[in-house]
C-alpha positions in Angstrom: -2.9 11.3 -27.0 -2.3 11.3 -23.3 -1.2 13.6 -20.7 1.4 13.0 -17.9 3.1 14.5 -15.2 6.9 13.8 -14.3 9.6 14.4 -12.3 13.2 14.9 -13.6 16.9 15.8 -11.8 17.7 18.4 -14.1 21.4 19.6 -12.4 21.1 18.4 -9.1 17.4 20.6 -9.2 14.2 18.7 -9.3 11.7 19.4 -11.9 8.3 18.6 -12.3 6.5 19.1 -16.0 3.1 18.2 -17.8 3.6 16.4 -20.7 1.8 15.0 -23.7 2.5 11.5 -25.1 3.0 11.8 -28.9 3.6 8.3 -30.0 3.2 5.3 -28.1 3.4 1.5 -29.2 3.2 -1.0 -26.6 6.8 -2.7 -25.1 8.3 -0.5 -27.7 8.5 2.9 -27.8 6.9 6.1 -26.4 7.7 9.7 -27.3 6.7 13.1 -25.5 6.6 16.6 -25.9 6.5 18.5 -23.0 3.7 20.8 -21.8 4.9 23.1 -18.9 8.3 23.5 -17.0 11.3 22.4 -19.0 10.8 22.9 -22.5 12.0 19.3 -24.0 10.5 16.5 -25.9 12.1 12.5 -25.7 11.6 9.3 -26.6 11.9 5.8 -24.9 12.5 3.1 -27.1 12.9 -0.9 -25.9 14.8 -3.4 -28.1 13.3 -6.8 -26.9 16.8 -9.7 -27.2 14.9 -12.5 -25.6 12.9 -13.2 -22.5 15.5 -11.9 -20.0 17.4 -8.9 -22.0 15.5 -5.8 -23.3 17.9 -3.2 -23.5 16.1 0.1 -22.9 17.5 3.4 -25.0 16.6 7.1 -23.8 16.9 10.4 -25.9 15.8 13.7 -24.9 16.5 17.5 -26.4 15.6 20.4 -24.3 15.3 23.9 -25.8 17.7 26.5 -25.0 14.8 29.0 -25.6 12.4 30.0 -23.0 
């Protein structure tokens, strides 16, 4: 697994968290959970039409728990 750090608007606010990738396959999909700061997790997946159309779909949940 990998570690990253990223930046997010979260309401107009800016904020920063450490993340760890949880699934990753190349040009298709990566998922993360998040470390520190905003307590979330996401996934990125890419849905390859041809050469010139990859349309790209986002999803992330963030806890309403501390």
């Amino acid at each position: 697994m990998s570690a990253i750090t990223e930046a997010t608007d979260v309401a107009g606010q800016v904020c920063e968290f450490d993340a760890t990738i949880t699934e990753q396959h190349a040009d298709e999909r990566v998922a993360w959970n998040s470390d520190s700061g905003p307590n979330h997790a996401g996934v990125i997946t890419l849905h390859r039409f041809d050469d010139e159309k990859t349309p790209v779909m986002a999803s992330r949940g963030r806890s309403i728990h501390p």
